[in-house]
N, C-alpha and C positions, 0 to 999 in steps of 0.2 A: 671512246666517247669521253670528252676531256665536263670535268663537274669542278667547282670551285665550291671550297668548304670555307667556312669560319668558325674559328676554333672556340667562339662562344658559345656556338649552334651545336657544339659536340665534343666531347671527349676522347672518344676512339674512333678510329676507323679501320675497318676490316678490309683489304685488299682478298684479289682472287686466291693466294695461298694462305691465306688465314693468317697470314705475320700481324704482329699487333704493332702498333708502333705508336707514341704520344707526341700531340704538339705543345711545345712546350713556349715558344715564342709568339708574342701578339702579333702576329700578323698573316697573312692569308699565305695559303700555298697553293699549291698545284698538282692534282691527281688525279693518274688517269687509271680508272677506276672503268674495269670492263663490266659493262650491260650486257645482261639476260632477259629476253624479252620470251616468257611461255605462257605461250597461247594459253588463252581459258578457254575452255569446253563448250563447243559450239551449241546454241540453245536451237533445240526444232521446234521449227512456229507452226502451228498447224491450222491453214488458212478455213474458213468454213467451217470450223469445227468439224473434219474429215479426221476420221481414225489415225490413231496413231501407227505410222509405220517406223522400223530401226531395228537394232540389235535387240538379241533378247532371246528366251526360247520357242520353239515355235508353235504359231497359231493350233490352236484344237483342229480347226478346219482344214489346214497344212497339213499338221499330221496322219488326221484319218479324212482322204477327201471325199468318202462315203457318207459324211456324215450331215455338211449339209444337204445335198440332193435330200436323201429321207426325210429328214425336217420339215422341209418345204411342201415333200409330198404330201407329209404325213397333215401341216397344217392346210393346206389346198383340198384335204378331203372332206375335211371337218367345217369346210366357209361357209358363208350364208347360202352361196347360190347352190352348192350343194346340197344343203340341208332343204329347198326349197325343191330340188328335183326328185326327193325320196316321198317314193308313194304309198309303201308296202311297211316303211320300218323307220323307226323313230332312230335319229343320230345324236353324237352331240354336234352344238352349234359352237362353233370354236372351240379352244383347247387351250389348257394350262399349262403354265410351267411343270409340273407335277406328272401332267399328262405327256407332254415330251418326253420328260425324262423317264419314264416306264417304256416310253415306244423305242429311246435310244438302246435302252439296257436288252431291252429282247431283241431287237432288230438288229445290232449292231455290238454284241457281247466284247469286241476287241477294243472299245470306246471303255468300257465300265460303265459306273455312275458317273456322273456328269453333274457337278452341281448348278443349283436352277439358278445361281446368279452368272454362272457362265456360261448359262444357257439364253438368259436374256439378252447377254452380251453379241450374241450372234443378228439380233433381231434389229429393227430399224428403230433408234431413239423415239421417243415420245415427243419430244421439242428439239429440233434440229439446232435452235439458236442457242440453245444453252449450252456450257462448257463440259458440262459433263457426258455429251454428244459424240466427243471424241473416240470415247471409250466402249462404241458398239459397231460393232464391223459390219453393220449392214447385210450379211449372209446370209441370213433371213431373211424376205420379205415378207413381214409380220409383224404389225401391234395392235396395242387395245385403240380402238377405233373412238371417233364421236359418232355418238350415236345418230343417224337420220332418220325422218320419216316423212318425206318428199315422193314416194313413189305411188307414182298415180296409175289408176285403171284401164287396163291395156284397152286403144279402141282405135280400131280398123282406120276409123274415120278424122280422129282427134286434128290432123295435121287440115284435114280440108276446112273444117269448123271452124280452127282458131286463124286460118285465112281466109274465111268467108267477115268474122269479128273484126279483122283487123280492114277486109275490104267498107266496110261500112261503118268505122269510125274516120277512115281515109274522105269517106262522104261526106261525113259531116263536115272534117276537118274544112275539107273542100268550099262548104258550103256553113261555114263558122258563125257567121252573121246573123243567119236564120235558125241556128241548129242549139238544142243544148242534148249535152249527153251524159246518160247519170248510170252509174255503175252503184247498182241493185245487190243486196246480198243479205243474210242474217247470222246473225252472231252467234257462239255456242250461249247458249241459258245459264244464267247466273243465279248462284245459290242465295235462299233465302234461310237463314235460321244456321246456315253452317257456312264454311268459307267460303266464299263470292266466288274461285276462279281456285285451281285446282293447288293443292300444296306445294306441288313442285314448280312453283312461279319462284323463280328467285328472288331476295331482296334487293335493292335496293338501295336501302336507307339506311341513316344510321341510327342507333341504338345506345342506349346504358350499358356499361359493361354487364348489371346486374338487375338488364329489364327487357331482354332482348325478348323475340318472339318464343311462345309455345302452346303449341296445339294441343286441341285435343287426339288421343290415337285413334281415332275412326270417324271418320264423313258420314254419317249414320244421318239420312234424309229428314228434314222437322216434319215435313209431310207431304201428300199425293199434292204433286204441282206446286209445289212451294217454289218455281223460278220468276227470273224475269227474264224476256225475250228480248233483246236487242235488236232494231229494225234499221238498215243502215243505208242512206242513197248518198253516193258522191256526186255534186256536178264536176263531172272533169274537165280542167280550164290550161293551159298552155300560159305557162306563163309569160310576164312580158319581152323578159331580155331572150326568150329562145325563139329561134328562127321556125317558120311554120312547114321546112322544109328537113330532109333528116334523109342518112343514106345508108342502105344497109353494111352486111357486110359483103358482098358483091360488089359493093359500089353502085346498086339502082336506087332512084331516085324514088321517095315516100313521102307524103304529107306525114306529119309528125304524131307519134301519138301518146295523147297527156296521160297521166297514172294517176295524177296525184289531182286534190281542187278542194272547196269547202265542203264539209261534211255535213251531213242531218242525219237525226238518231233518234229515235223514236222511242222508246222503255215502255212494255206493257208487264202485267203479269199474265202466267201462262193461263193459271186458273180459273182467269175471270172471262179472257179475250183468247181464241183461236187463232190461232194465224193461215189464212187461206188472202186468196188473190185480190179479195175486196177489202183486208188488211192494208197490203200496198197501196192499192189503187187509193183510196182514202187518205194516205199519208203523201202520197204524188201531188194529189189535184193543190194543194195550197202552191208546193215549190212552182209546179209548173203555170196554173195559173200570174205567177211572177215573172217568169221567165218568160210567158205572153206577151206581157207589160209590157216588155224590152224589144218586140218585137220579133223573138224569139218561138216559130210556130211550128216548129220542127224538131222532132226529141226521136232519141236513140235509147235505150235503156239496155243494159248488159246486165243478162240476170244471169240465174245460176242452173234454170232449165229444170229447178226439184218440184216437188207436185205443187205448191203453190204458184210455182211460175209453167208451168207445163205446158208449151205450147201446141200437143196432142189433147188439152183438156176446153171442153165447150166453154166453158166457166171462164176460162181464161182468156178467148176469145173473144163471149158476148161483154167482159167487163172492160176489156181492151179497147173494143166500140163505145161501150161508155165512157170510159176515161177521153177517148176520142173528141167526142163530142162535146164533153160537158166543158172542157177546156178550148173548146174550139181551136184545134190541131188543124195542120196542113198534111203533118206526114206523122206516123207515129211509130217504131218499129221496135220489136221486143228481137232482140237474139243471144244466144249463147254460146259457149264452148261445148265439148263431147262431153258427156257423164262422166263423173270424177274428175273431172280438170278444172272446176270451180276455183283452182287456186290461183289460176292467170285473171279472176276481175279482179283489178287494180282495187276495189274496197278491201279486198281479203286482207291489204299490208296494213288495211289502218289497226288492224283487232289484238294483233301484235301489244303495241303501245299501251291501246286501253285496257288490256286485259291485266297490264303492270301497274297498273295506277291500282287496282283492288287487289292485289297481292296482300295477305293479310290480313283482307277488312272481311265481315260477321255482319251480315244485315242482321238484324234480330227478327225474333219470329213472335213474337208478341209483344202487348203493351205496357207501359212500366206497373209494377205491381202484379200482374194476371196470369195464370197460365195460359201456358200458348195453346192457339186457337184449336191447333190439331192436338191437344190430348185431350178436348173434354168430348165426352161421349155421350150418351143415353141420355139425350136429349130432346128437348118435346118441342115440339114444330114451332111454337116462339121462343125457343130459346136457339132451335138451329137458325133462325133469321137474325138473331140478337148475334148469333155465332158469325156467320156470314160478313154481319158488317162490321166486326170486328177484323176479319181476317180482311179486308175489304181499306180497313183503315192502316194497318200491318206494311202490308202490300204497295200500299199507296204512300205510307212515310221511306221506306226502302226506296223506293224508284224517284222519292223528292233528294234523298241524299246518293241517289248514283249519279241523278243528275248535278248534283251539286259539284262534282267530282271531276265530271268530262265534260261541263257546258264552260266556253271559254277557250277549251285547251286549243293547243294549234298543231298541226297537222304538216309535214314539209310547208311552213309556212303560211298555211288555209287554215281559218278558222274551222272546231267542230261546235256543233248545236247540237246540243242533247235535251229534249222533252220526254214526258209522259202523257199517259194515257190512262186517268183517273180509272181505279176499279170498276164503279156504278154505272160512269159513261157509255152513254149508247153510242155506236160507231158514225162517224158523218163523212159524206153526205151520201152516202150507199150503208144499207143497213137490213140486208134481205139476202144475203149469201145461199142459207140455207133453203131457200124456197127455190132461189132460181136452178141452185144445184140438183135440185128433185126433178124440176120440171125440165131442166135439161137430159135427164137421166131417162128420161121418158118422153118418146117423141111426141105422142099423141095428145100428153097431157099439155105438150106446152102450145098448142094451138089455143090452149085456151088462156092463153095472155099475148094480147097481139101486138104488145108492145115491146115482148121481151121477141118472138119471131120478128119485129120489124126490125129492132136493132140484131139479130145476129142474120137475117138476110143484108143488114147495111153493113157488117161486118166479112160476111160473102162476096160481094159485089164490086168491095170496096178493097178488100184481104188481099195479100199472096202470101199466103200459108207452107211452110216446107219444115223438114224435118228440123227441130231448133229454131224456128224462126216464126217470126208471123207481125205482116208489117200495114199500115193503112195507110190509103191517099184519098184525096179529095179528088174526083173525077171531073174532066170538064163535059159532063154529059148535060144538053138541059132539062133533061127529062127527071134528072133528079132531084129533088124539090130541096134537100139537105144543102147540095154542094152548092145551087143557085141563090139558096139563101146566106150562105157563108161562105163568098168568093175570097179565095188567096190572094195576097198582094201581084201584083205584077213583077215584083219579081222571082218572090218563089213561085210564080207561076212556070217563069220559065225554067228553074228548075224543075221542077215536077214536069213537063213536057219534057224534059231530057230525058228522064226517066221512062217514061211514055215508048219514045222514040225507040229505046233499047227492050222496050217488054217486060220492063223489071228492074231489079237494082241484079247486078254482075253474079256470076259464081264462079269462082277458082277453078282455073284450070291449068296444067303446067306449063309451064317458061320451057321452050324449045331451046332455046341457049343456056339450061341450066334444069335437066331431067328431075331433078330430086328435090325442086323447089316451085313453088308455083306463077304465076304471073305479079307480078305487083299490081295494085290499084289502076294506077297511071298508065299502064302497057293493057288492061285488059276491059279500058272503056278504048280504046282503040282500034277492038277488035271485035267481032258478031260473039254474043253472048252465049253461055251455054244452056242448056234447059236446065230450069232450076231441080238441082239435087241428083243432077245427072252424074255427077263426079263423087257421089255415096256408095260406098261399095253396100251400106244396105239395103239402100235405098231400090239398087240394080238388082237384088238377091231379089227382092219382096215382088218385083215386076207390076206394082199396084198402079202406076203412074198420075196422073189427074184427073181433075172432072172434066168431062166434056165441055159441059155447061158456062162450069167456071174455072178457068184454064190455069189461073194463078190459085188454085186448090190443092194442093197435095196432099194424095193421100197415104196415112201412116200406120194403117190396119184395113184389110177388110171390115171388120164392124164400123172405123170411121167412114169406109164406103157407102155402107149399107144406112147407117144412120144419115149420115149428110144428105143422099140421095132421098131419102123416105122424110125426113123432115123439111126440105128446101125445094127439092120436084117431083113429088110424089104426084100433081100434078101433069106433068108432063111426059109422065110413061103411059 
């Protein structure tokens, strides 16, 4: 390779036999000067951050290949699910580095000790994205886990329920115009006097370098019922740019179903106000009478099926007739998911959120100056009412600043509302829970109020009651003096005739093109209906069926036999 030098640029030049030789004249020469071109040391790229392979000595796992198998086993016997199949004898629940390394040393003596960072090295990274990812062979399948606790309550039934949920929000979808639909639920109870929402809520926010958060070391209760109850109904709304149409993963065709809408929240204290079914229903009749307004006479409500919403409970029925009525409803229907599965109503995502915004907040438990209400003691009957409405006032400043907190906030886009429910307040416009609950408890006694038998006969007649469910319609009978006096518009009339027509609203049954899944909405008003709760495997165990009388009746005990029949036709045996 011929190179052109100038002899200002240099002094000497070294040829391939190292002769030296000087230029001594201004002017340029000519020298062919052989090139060496040596490779530099080829870099390995290691795509994915995937362990490094090459020269070198070899792998632990190479040399003794006994050694992962054991590993593996050893951590496979110690998992959760095994820990969860031991009946007779306590295990451990995973295992440590520390704990390998004892099992290698006995089990596998031609290994030695094994140090526990080459033993971690065998296991699956913690962050796959990171560069230091490279450096674990994967040999293992095993790490430290994030922790879950998603696992819901094993039920026979759960898959028919939450397709029966999804058939009847499909309904309303269907029937949009007339319908609203409010996904029902309550929140866990918030602490008064101690932190609002449990420590291990994360922050957040930021802070002083030199004024950051610090608790106190124990959640030690300020007193018996010191919470606040959160009461929570979503309307669930579709919003505009989504299509009202939506296809599974099969590719079958579904009316669409909303999760998300505006929120209302209700704040009691636990102390003052019980929470039972004439709680909601009280908190309902304002939204819904609104939703009337709009022409809206047909409501869906997804609750969560726990004793205040029970639809095996009288209580919950006769008030369901009420709310019925007093709103003047065309269709009214309460359903739920299987027990334990509360986590599929669409309210449960909003509690997430709020329960971050009190991350760190301290309702206080008395008033400034005063000891708190729950340490004064041995006190004389005007001083315990003087006590009372102290605590009373306590209580009621808490739930003015929890509201201050979440009233406003927004929700995917829906505003939430958050009120209270002053301590002293009497409940409106229902305020006799406990009386009726006695006299429902007793068939005999409640003949002697003929107004509470007339409304749970108009809730019979009018009802189709089934495991999870329990739904009201306006009949076109004329002999009913109710529904002649509060005729439905003509056009939800003709829905509710639809309704009619099929004996009910649908119940899931399998999709013969697809055994392990059930009919969709849209395939299975297409076809003869099945008898309601026919497809409950406990429903079939219990063999109790319906009432004769009242055919949309299911019943969900012998004692509900025995009572319905002795309070409703006792008569007519």
């Amino acid at each position: 390779m011929a190179l052109e030098y100038d002899e200002s640029s240099c002094d000497t030049i070294f040829d391939d036999t190292l002769d030296i030789f000087t230029v001594e004249d201004d002017e340029k020469i000519r020298v062919d000067v052989p090139v060496v071109i040596i490779p530099s040391p080829k870099k390995r790229v290691c795509t994915n951050n995937e362990p490094r392979t090459g020269a070198g000595r070899p792998a632990l796992q190479t040399k003794y290949p006994d050694l992962v198998p054991s590993v593996n086993n050893f951590v496979r016997q110690h998992g959760f699910s095994a820990q969860q199949r031991r009946r007779s004898s306590v295990g451990n629940c995973g295992v440590s580095l520390k704990q390998i390394q004892k099992h290698v040393k006995e089990n596998l003596p031609e290994v030695g000790i094994v140090h526990t960072s080459t033993l971690l090295r065998l296991t699956v990274p913690p962050n796959r994205r990171q560069s230091s990812a490279k450096r674990y062979s994967r040999s293992v399948e095993a790490k430290v886990p994030a922790k879950k606790n998603c696992v819901r309550k094993q039920n026979t039934d759960s898959h028919y329920l939450a397709s029966r949920v999804k058939y009847r929000v499909e309904f309303a979808m269907q029937n949009e115009q007339f319908f609203s639909v409010m996904s029902c639920d309550t929140m866990n109870k918030i602490n008064v006097g101690t932190l609002a929402v449990s420590r291990y809520h994360q922050h957040q926010r930021l802070f002083p370098l030199d004024d950051g958060p610090n608790y106190l070391d124990h959640d030690f209760p300020a007193g018996a019922g010191y919470k606040i109850t959160p009461v929570g109904h979503m309307l669930l709304q579709r919003k505009s740019d989504e299509n009202i149409f939506a296809y599974d993963e099969l590719g079958r065709l579904h009316y669409r179903f909303p999760r998300t809408g505006p929120a209302y929240i209700v704040n009691r204290s636990q102390k003052f106000h019980a929470l039972t079914i004439e709680t909601h229903i009280n908190d309902l009749v304002p939204l819904l009478h609104d939703q009337v307004g709009k022409d809206k006479t047909m409501c869906l409500l997804i609750v969560d099926g726990g004793p205040d919403w029970n639809q095996r409970s009288w209580s919950v029925i006769l008030y369901m007739a009420r709310l019925f009525k007093l709103c003047n409803l065309d269709f009214l229907c309460s359903t739920s998911y299987a027990p334990g599965h509360s986590a599929y109503n669409p309210i449960e995502h909003l509690w997430s959120p709020l329960s971050k915004t009190l991350t760190g907040i301290t309702f206080p438990d008395r008033l400034p100056g005063e000891t708190p209400p729950s340490q004064q003691t041995n006190l004389s009957a005007v001083e315990k009412k003087a006590k009372e409405a102290k605590e009373a006032k306590v209580f009621d400043v808490a739930i003015d600043s929890l509201n201050a907190l979440w009233d406003g906030k927004d929700f995917d886009g829906f505003p939430i509302t958050s009120k209270g429910q002053k301590c002293l307040e009497q409940s409106s416009p229902f305020c006799d829970y406990d009386i009726i609950h006695d006299l429902l408890k007793h068939a005999r006694k409640a003949t002697e109020r003929p107004d509470v038998v007339e409304d749970f006969a108009f809730a019979m007649t009018h009802g189709d009651r089934r495991s999870g469910e329990f739904s009201l319609m306006k009949c076109d009978s004329e002999a009913c003096s109710y529904c002649t006096a509060h005729p439905p518009s003509e056009a939800v009339k003709k829905v509710l005739n639809e309704v009619r027509i099929h004996g009910g609203l649908p119940s899931p049954s399998f999709d013969p093109d697809h055994p392990t899944h059930y009919k969709t909405y849209l395939d299975a008003m297409k076809c003869d209906f099945e008898k309601p709760d026919i497809g409950l495997v406990k429903h079939r165990e219990k063999g109790l069926g319906s009432c004769p009388v009242c055919p949309a009746y299911v019943f969900l005990s012998l004692a509900d036999k025995v009572q319905h029949t002795r309070l409703l036709h006792s008569k007519s045996r």
